[in-house]
DRENZANU-452401 format. One record per atom (N, C-alpha, C, O, CB): residue number from 0; residue in one letter; x, y, z. Coordinates in Angstrom, 2 decimals. Last residue first. Glycine has a CB too. Layout:
BEGIN
    n  res        x        y        z
  NUM    A        X        Y        Z
...
//
This chain:
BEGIN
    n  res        x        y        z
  125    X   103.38   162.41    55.39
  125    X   105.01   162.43    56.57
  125    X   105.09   163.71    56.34
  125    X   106.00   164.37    56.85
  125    X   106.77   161.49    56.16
  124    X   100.99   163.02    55.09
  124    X   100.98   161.89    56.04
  124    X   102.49   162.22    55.88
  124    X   102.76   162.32    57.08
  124    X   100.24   160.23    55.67
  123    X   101.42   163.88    51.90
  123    X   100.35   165.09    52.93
  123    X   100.84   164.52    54.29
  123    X   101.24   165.46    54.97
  123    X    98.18   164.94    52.78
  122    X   102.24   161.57    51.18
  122    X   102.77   162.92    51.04
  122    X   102.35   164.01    51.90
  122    X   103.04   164.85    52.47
  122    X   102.53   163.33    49.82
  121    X   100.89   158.45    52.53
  121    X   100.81   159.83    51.17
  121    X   101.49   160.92    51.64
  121    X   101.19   161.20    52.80
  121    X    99.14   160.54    50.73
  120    X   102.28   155.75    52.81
  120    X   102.01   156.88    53.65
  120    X   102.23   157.95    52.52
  120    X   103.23   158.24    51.86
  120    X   103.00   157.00    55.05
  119    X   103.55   153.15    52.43
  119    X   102.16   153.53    51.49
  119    X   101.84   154.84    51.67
  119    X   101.12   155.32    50.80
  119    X   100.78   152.72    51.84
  118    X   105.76   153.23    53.13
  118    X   105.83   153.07    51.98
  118    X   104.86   153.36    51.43
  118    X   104.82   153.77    50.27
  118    X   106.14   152.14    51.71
  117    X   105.43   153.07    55.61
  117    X   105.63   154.44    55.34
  117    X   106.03   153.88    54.04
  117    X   107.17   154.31    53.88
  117    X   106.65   155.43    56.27
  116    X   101.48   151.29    55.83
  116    X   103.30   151.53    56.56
  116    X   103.86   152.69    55.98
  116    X   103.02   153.55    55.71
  116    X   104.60   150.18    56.13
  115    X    98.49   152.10    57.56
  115    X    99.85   152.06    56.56
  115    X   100.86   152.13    56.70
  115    X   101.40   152.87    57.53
  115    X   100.03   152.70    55.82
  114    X    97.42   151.82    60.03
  114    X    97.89   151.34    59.63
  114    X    98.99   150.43    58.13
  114    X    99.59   149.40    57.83
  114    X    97.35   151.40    60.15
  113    X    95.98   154.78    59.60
  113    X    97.02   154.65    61.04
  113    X    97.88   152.98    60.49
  113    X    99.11   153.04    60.61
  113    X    95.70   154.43    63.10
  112    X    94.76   154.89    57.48
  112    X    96.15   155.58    57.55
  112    X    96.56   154.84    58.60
  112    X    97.60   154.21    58.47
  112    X    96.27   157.22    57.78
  111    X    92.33   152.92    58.28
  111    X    93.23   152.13    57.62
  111    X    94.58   153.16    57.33
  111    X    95.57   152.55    56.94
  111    X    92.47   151.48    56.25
  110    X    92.01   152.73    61.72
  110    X    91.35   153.45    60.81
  110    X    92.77   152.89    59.91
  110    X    93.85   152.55    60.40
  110    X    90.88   155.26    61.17
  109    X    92.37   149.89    63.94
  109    X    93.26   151.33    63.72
  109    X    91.94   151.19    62.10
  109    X    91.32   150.23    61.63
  109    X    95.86   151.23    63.44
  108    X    89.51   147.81    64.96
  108    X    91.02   148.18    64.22
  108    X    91.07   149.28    63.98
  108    X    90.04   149.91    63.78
  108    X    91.44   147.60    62.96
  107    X    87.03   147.83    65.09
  107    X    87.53   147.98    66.64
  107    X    89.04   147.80    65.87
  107    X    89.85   147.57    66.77
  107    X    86.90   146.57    68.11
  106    X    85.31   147.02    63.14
  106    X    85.88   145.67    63.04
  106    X    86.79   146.33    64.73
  106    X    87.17   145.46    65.51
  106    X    87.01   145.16    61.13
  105    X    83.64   149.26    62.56
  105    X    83.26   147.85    63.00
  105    X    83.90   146.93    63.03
  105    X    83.35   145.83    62.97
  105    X    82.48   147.38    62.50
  104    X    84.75   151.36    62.95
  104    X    83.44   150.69    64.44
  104    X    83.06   149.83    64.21
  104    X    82.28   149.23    64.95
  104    X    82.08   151.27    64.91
  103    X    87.99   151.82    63.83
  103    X    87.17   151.70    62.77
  103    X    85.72   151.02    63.58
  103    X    85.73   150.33    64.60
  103    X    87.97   150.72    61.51
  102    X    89.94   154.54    65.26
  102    X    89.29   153.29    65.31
  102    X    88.12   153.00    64.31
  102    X    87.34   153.91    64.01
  102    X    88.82   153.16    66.62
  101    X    90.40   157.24    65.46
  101    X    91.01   156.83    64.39
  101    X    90.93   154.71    64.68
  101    X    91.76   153.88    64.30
  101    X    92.80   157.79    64.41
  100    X    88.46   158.35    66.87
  100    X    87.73   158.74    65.86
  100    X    88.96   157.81    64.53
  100    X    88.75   157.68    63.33
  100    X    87.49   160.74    65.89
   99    X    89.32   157.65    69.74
   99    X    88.73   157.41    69.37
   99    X    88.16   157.42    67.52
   99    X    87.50   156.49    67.07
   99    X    88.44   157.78    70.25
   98    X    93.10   157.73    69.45
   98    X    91.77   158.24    69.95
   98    X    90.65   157.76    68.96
   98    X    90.83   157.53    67.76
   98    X    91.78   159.88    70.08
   97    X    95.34   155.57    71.13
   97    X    94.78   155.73    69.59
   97    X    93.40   156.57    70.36
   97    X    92.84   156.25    71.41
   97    X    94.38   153.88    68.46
   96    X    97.06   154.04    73.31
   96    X    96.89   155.93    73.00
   96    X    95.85   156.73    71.65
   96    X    95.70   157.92    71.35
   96    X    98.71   156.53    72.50
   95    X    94.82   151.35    74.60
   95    X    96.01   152.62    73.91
   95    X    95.41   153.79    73.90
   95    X    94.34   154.35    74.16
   95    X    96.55   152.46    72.26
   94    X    91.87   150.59    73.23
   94    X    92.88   150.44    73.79
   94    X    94.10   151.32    73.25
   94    X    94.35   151.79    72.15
   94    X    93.04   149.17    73.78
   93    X    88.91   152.80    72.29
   93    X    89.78   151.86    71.56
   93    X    91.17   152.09    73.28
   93    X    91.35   153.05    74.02
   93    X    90.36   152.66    69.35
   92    X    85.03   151.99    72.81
   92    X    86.31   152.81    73.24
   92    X    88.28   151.70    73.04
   92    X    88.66   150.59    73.42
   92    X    85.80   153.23    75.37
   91    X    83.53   150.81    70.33
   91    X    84.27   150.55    71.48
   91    X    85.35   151.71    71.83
   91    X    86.28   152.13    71.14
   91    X    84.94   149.21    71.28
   90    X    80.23   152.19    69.21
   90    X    81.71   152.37    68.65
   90    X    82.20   151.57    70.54
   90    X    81.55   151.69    71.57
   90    X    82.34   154.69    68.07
   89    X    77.36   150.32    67.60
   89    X    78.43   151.39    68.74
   89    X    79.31   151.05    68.94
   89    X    79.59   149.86    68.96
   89    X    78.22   151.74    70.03
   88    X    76.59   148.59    65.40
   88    X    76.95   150.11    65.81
   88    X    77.42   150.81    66.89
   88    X    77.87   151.96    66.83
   88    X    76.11   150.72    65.73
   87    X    75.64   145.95    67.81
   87    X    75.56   146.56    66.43
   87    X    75.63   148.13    66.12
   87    X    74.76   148.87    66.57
   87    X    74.32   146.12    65.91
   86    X    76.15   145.15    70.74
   86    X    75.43   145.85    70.49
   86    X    75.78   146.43    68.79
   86    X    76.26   147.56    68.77
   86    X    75.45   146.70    71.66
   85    X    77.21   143.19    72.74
   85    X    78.04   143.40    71.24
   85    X    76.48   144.37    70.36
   85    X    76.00   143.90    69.34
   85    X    78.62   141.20    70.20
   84    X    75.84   142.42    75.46
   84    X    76.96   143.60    75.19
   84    X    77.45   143.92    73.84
   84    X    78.12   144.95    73.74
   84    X    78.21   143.29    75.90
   83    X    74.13   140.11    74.22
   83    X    73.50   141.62    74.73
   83    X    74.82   142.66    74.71
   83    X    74.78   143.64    73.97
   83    X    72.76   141.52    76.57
   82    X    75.91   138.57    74.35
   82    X    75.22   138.65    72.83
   82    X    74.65   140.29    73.19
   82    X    74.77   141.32    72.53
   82    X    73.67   137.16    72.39
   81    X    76.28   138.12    77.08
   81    X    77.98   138.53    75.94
   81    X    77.10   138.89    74.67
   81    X    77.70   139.61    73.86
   81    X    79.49   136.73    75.40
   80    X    74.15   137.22    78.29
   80    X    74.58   138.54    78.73
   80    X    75.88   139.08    77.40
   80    X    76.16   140.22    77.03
   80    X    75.29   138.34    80.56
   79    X    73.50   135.29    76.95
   79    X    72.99   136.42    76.46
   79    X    73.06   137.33    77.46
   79    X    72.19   138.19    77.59
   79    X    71.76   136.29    75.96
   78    X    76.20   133.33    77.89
   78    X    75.29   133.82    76.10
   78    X    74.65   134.56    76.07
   78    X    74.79   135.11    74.97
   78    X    74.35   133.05    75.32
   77    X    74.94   133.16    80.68
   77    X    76.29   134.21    80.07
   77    X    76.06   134.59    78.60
   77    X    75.82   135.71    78.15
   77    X    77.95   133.37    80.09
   76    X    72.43   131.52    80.08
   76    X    72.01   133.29    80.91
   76    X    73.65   133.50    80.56
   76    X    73.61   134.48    79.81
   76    X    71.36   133.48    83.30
   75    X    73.44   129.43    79.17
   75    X    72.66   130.03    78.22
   75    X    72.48   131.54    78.91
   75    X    72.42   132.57    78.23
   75    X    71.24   129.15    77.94
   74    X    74.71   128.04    81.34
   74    X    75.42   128.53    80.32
   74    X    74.75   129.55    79.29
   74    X    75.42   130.38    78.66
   74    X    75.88   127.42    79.69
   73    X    73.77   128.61    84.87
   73    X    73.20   128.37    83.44
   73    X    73.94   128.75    82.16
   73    X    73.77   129.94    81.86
   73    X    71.99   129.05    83.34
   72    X    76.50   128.86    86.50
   72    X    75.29   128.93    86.43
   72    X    74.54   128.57    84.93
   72    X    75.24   128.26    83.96
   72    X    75.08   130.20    86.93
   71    X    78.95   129.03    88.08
   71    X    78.80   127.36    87.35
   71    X    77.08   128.07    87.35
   71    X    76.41   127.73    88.32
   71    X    79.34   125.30    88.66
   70    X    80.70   130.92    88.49
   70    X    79.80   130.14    89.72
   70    X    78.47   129.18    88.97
   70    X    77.37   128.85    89.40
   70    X    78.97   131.57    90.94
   69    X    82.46   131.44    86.88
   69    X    82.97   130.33    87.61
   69    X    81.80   129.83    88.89
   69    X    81.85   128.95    89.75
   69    X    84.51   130.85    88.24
   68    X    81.11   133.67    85.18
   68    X    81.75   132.38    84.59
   68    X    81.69   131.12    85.57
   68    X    81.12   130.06    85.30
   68    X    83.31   132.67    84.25
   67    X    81.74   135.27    87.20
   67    X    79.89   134.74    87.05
   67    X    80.44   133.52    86.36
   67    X    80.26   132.41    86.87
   67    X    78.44   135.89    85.86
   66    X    84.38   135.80    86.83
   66    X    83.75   135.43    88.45
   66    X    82.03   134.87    88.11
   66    X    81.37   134.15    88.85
   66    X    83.73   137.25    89.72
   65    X    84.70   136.80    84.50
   65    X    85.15   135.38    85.12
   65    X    84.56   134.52    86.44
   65    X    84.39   133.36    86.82
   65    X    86.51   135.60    85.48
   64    X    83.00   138.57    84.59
   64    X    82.70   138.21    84.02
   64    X    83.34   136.95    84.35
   64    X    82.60   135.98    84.51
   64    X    82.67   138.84    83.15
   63    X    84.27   140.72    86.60
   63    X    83.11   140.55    87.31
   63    X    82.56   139.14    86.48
   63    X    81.81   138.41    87.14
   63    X    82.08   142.00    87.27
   62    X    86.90   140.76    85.16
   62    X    86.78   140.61    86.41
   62    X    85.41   139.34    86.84
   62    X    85.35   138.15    87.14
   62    X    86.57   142.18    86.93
   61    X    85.38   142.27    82.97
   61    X    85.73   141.06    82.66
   61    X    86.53   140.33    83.99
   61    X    86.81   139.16    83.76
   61    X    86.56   141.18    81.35
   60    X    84.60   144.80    84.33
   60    X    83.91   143.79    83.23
   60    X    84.76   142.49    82.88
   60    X    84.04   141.69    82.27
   60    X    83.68   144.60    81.77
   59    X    87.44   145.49    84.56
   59    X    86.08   145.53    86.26
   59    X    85.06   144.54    84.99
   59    X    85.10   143.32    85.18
   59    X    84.89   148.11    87.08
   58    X    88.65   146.10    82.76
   58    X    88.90   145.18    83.69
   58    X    87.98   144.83    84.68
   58    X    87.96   143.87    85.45
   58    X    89.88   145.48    84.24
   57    X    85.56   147.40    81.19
   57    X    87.20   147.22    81.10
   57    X    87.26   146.19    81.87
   57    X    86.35   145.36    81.91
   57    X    88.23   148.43    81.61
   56    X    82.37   148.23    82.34
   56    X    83.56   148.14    81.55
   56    X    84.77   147.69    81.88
   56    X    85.00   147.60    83.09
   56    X    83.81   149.12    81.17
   55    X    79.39   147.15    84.05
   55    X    80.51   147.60    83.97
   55    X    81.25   147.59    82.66
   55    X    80.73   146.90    81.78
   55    X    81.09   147.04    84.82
   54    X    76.64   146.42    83.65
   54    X    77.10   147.24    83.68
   54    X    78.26   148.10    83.73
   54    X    78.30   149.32    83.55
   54    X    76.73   147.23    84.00
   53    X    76.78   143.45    83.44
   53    X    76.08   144.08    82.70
   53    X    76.44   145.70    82.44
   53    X    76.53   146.19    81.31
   53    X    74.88   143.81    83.22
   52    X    78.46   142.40    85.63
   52    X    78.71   142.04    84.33
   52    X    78.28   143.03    83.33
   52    X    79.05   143.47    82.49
   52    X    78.12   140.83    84.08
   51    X    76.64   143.57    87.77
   51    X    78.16   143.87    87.75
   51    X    78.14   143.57    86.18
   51    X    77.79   144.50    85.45
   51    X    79.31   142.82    88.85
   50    X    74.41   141.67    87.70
   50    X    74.17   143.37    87.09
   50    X    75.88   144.14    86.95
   50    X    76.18   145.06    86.19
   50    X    72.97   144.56    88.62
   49    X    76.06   139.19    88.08
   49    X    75.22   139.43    87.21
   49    X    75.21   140.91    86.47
   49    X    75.66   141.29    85.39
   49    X    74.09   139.13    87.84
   48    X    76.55   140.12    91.09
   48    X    77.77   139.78    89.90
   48    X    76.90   139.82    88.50
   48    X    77.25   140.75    87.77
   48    X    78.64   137.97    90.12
   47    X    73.75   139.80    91.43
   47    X    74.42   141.37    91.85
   47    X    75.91   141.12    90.99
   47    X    76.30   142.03    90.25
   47    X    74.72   141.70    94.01
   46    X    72.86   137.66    91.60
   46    X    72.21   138.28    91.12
   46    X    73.10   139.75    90.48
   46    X    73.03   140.41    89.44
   46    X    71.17   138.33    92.07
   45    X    74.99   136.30    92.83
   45    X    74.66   135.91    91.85
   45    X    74.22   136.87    91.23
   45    X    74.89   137.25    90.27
   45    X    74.01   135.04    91.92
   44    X    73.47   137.19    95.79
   44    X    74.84   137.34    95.42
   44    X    75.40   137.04    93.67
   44    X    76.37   137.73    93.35
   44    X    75.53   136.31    96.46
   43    X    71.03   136.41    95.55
   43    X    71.44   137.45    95.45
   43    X    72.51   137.89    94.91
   43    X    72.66   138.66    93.96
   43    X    71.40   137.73    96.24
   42    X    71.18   133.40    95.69
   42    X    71.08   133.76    94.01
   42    X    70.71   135.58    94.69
   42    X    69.81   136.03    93.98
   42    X    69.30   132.58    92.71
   41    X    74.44   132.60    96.99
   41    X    73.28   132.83    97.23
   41    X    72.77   133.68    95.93
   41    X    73.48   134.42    95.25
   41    X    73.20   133.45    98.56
   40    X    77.80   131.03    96.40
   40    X    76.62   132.16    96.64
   40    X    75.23   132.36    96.63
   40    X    74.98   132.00    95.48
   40    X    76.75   132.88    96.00
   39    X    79.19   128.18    96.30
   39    X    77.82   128.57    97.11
   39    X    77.46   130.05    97.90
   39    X    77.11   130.32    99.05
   39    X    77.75   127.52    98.25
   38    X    80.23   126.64    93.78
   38    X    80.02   127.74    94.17
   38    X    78.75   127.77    95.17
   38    X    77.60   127.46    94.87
   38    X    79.95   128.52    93.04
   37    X    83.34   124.50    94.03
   37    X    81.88   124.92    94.13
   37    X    81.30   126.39    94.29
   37    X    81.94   127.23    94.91
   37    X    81.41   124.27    95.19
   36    X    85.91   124.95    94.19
   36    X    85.35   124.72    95.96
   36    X    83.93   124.41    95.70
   36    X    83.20   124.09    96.64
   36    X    85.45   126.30    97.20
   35    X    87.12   125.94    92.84
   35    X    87.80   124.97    93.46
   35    X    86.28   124.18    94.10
   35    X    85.95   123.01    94.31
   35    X    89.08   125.65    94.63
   34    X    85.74   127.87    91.45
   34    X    86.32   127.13    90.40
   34    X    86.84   125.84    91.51
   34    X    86.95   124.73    90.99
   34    X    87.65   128.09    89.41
   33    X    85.05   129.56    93.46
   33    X    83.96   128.58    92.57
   33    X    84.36   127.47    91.82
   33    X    83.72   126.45    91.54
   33    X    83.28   129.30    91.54
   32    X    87.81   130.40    93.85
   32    X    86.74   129.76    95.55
   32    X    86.38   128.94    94.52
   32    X    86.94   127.85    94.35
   32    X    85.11   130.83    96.69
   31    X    88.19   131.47    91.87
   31    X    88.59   130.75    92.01
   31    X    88.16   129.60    93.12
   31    X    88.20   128.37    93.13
   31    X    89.42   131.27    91.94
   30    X    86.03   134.03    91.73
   30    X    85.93   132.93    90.85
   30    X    86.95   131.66    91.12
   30    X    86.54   130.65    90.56
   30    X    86.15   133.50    89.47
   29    X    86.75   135.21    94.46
   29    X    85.42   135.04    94.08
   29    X    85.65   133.84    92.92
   29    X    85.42   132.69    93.28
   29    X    84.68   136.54    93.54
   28    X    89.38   136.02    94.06
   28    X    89.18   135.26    95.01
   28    X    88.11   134.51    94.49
   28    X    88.29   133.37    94.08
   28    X    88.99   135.89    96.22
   27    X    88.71   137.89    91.55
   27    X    89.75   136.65    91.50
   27    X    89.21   135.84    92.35
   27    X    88.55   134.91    91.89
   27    X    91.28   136.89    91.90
   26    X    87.29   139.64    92.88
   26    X    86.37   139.48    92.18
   26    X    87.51   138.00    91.75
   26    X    86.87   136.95    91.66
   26    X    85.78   140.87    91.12
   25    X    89.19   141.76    94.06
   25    X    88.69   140.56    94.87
   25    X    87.79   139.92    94.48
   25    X    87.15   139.37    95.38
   25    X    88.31   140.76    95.97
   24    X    89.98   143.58    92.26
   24    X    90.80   142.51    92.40
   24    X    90.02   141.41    93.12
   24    X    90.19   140.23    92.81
   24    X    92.05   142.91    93.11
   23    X    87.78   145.26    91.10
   23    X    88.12   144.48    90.40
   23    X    89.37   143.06    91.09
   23    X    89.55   141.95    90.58
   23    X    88.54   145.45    89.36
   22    X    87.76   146.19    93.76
   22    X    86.68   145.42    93.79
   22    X    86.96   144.55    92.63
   22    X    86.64   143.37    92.69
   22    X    85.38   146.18    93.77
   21    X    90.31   147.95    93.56
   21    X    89.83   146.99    94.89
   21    X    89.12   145.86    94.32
   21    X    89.62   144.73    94.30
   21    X    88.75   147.77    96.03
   20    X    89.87   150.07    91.39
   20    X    90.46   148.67    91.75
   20    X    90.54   147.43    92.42
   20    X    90.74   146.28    92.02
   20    X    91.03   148.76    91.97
   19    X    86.52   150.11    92.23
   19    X    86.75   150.62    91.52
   19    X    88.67   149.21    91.32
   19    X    88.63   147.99    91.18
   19    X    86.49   152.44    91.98
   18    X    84.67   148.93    95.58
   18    X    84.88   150.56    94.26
   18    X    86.15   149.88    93.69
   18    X    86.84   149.18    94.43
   18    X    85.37   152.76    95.12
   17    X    82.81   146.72    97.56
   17    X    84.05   147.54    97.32
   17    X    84.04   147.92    96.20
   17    X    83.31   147.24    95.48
   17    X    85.25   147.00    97.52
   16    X    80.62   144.94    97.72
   16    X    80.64   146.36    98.42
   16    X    82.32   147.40    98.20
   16    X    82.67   148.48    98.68
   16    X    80.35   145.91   100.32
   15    X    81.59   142.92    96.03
   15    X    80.29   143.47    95.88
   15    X    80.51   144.55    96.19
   15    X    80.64   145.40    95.31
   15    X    79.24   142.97    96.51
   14    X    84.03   141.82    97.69
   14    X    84.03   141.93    96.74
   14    X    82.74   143.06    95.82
   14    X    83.15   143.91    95.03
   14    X    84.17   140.66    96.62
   13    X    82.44   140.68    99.82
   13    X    83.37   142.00   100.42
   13    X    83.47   142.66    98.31
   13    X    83.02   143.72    97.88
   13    X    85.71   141.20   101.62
   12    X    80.18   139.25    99.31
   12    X    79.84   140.57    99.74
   12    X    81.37   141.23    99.59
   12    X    81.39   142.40    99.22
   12    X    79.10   140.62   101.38
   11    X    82.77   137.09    98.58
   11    X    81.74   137.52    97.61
   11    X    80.76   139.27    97.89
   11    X    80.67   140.17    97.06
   11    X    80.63   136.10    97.72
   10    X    83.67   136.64   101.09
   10    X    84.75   137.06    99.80
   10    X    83.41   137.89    98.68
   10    X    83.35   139.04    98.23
   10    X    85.73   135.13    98.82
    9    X    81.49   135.44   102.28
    9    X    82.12   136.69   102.77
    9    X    83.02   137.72   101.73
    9    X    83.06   138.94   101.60
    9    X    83.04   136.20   103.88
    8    X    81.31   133.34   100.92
    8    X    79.99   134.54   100.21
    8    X    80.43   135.82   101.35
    8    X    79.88   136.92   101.35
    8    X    77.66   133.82   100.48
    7    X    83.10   131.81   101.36
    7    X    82.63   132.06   100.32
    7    X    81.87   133.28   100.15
    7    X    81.95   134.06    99.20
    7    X    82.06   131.12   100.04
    6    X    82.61   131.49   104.45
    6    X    84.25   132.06   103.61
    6    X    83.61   132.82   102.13
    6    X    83.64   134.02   101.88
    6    X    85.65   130.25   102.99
    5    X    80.57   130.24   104.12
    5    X    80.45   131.41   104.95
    5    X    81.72   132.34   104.33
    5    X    81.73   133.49   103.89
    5    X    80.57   131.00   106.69
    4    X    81.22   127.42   102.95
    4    X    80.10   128.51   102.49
    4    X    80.58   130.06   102.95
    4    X    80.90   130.91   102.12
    4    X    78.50   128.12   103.30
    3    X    84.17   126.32   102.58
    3    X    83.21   126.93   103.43
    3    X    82.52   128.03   102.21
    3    X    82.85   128.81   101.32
    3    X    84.02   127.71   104.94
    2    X    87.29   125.21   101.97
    2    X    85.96   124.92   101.75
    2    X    84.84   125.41   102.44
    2    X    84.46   124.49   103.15
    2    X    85.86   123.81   101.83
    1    X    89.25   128.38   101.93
    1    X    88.76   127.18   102.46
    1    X    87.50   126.47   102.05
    1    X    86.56   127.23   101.76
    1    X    88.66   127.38   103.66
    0    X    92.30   129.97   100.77
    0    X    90.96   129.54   100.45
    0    X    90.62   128.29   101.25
    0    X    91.39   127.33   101.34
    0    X    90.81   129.27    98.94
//
């Protein structure tokens, strides 16, 4: 990493124009540059980590989310990008092997069999 604009918002397009792992990794560079160096992306570049945030999932979402984090912008525009994603009623796709329907939707915990132990586990369950 160098102090430079040009460095900066090179990391930043390359990051932008790249798919899927890739793009989640070079989205690091991107927030650490900011975190060291300042941030001097351009409010395109900004713009476009922005709709990244908004639209993505998983690691690529929270990638894209450190990286807006670190280009030091209005604290109140992340607050209502994170208030806007917790959308009331819809279900999270659950981590792990657990399928969907044995996640609870509103707290995103195992459905309460999956977390009985085998002392509580009914008869029908072993």
């Amino acid at each position: 990493m160098v102090d430079s604009t040009r460095a900066q918002r090179a990391i930043i397009d390359a990051a932008l124009a790249a798919e899927g792992d890739e793009q989640t990794l070079l989205l690091a560079p991107v927030g650490q540059g900011a975190r060291r160096f300042g941030s001097k992306a351009t409010t395109a570049q900004a713009d476009a980590i922005r709709e990244l945030v908004k639209k993505s999932t998983g690691s690529l979402a929270d990638a894209a989310a450190a990286a807006f984090g670190a280009l030091s912008l209005p604290s109140s525009e992340a607050v209502d990008l994170i208030i806007k994603s917790r959308v009331p009623g819809v279900r999270v796709a659950p981590t792990g092997d657990a399928p969907l329907d044995d996640v609870d939707a509103a707290s995103g915990d195992a459905a309460d069999d999956a977390k009985k132990g085998p002392a509580e586990a009914k008869d029908s369950d072993v």
